[in-house]
C-alpha positions in Angstrom: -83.0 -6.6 53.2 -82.5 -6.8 56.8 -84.6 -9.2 58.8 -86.9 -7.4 61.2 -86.5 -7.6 65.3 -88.6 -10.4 67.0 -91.2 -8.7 69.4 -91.8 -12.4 71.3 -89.5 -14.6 71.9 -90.1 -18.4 73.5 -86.8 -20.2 74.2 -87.0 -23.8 75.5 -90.1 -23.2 77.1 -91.6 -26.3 79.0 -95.1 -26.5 80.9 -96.6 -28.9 82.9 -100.5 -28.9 84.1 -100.8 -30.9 86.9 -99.0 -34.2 86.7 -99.1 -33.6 82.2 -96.3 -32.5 81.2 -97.7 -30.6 77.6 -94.6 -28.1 76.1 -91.6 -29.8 76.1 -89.2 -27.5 74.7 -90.8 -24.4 72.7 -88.7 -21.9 70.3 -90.8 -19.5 69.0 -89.5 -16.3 67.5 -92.4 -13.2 66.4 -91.0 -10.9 64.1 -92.1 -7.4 64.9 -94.8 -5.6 62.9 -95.9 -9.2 61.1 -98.4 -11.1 61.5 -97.4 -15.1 62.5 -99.7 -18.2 62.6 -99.3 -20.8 64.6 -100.5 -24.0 63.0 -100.5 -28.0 64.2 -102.6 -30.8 64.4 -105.5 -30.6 67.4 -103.3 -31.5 70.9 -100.3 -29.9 69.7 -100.0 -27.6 72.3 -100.8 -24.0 70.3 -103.7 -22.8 73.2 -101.2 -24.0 75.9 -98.4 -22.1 74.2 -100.6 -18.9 73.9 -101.7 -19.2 77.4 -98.3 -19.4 78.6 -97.2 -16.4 76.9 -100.0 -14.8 79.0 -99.0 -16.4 82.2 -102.4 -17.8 82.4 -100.3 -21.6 83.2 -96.3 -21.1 83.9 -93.5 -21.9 82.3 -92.1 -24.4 84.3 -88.7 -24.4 82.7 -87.3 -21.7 80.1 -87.3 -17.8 79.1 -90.4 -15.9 77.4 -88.8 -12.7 76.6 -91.4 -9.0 74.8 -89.5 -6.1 73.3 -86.2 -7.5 75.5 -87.8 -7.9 78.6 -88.0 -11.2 80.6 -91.8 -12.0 81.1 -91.8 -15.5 82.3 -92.8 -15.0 85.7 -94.8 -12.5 85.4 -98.7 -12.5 86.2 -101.5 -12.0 83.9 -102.2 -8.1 84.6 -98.4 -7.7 84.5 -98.3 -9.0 81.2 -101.6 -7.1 79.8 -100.4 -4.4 80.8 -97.4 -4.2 78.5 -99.8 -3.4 75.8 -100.1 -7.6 74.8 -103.8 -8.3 73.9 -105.2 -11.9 74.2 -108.6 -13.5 72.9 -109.1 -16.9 73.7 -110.9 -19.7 71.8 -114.0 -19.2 74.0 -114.0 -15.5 73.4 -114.3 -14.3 77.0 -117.4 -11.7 76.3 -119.3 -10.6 79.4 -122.9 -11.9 78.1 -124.8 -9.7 80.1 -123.0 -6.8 79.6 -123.5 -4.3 76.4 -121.2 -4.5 73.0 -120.1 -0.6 74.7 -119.9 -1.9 78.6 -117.7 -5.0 77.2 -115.4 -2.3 75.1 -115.3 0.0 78.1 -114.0 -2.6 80.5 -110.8 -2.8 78.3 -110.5 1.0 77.7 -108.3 1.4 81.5 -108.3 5.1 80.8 -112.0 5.5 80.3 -114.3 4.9 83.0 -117.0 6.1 80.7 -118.1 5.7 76.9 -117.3 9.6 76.6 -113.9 9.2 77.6 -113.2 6.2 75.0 -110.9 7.2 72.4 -113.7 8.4 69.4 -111.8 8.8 66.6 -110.4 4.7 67.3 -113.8 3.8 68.0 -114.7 4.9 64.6 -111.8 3.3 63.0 -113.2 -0.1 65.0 -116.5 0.5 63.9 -114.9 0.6 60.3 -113.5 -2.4 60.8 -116.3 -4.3 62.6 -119.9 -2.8 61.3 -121.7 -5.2 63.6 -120.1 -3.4 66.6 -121.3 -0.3 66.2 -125.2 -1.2 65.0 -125.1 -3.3 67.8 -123.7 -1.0 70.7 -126.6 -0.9 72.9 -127.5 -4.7 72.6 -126.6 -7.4 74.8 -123.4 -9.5 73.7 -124.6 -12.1 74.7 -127.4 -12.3 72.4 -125.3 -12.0 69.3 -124.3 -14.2 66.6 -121.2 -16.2 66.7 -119.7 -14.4 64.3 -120.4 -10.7 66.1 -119.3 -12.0 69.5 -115.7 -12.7 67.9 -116.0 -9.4 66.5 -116.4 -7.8 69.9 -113.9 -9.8 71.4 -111.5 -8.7 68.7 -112.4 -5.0 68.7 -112.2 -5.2 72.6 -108.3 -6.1 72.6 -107.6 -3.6 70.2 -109.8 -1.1 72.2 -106.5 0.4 73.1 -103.4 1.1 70.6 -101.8 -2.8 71.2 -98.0 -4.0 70.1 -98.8 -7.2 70.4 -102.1 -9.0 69.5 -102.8 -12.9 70.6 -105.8 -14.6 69.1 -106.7 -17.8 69.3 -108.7 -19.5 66.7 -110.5 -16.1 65.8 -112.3 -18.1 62.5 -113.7 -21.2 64.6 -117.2 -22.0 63.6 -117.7 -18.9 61.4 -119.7 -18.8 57.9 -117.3 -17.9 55.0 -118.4 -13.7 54.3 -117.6 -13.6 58.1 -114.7 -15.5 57.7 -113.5 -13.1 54.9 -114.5 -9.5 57.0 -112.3 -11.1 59.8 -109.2 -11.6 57.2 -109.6 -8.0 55.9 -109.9 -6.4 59.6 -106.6 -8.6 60.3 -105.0 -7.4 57.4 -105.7 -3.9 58.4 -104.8 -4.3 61.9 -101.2 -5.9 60.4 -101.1 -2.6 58.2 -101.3 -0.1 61.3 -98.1 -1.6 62.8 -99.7 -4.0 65.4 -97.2 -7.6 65.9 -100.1 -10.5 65.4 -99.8 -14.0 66.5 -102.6 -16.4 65.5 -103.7 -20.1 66.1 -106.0 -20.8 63.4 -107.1 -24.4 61.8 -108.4 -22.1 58.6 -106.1 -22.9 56.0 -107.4 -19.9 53.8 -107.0 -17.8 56.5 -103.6 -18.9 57.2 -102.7 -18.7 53.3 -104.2 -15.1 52.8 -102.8 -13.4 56.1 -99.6 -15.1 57.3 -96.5 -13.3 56.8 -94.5 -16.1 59.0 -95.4 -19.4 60.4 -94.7 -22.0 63.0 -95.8 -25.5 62.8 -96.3 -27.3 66.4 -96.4 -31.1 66.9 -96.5 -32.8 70.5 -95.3 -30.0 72.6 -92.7 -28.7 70.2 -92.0 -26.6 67.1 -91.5 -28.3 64.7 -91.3 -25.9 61.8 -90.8 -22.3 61.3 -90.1 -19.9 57.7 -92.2 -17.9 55.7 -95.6 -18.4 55.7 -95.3 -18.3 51.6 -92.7 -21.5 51.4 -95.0 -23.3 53.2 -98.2 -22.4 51.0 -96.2 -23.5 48.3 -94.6 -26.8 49.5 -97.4 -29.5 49.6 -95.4 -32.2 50.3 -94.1 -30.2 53.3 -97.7 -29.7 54.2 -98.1 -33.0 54.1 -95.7 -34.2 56.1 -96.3 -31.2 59.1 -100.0 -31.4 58.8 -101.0 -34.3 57.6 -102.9 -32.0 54.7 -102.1 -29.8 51.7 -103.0 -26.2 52.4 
């Protein structure tokens, strides 16, 4: 079976943040069309990794390369525009703004709800109930769970070949948790390239086609998501857990 094409590539990437230096070295390959979590012990340096990607902090040494194409220096908009989605840990939802106004700032070829693409909208409604019953409602008055549902739904807004999501299960209760693996699952299943941080080891287990484990600034480990479900000693030793 031939081994598919990596969408994302990271090669030796190191960044510094004022005087810390926090990647020292990152290789990091995502396999088109699969989805890829990136696990590791709190301080590893997963959010920096995934912020550097975006060009949110630079790479001060080292190539970042999507679909061929040498991204390192470019700037966030740049980057977005490549079709690469990003939601951080905090989410990043306008609070005062309308579940549809918060959409609508991510459609760029809309610049009203009619013009939004219906028949995606309905598929995003299918994916995320909560959206839809609470279009008209302020985000900012929503549950956790909903808000990360409208962040989500807002990066995919728009047809997307790569997907960034960071932490999307933090702080959720389980049935949410479980709605958020079967929209992943779906989105994987339409042809978008994911890549995940995510503590949730049941989430990890149920949706990862590939992983890569981080420890102090590097990557430490990277296979099949599968051999690592099913190596607890490797667990162990990477995470200081069994999955």
């Amino acid at each position: 079976m031939k081994a598919p094409l990596n969408l994302l590539e990271l090669q030796g990437v190191h960044t510094h943040i004022g005087a810390y230096h926090i990647l020292h070295g990152v290789d990091l390959a995502i396999p088109k069309g699969q989805l890829t979590m990136l696990l590791g012990r709190n301080g590893a340096g997963k959010t920096t990794t995934l912020r550097t990607i975006m060009g949110l902090w630079q790479a001060s040494q080292g190539r970042i390369t999507f679909a061929g194409q040498d991204i390192t220096r470019l700037h966030t908009p740049q980057i977005a525009h490549l079709n690469i989605a990003y939601v951080p840990e905090n989410m990043g939802i306008f609070a005062d703004l309308t579940v549809k106004e918060n959409l609508l700032l991510a459609a760029r070829h809309a610049r009203h709800a009619g013009q939004m693409d219906e028949a995606r909208l309905q598929w995003i409604f299918q994916l995320f109930p909560a959206v839809e019953k609470f279009w008209n409602h302020p985000a900012g008055k929503l549950s956790g769970g909903q808000k990360q549902m409208v962040a989500v739904s807002r990066a995919i807004v728009e047809p997307r070949d790569l997907l960034i999501v960071d932490e999307p299960s933090k702080g959720l209760a389980p049935a949410i948790i479980n709605n958020m693996i079967s929209a992943f699952d779906q989105l994987k299943r339409s042809g978008v390239t994911i890549l995940l941080v995510e503590q949730n080891i049941h989430f990890a287990k149920r949706l990862g086609d590939s992983v890569a484990v981080m420890d102090n600034g590097r990557v430490v480990h990277a296979g099949p998501m599968a051999a690592l479900a099913g190596d607890e000693a490797l667990q162990r030793s990477l995470l200081g857990l069994a999955l």
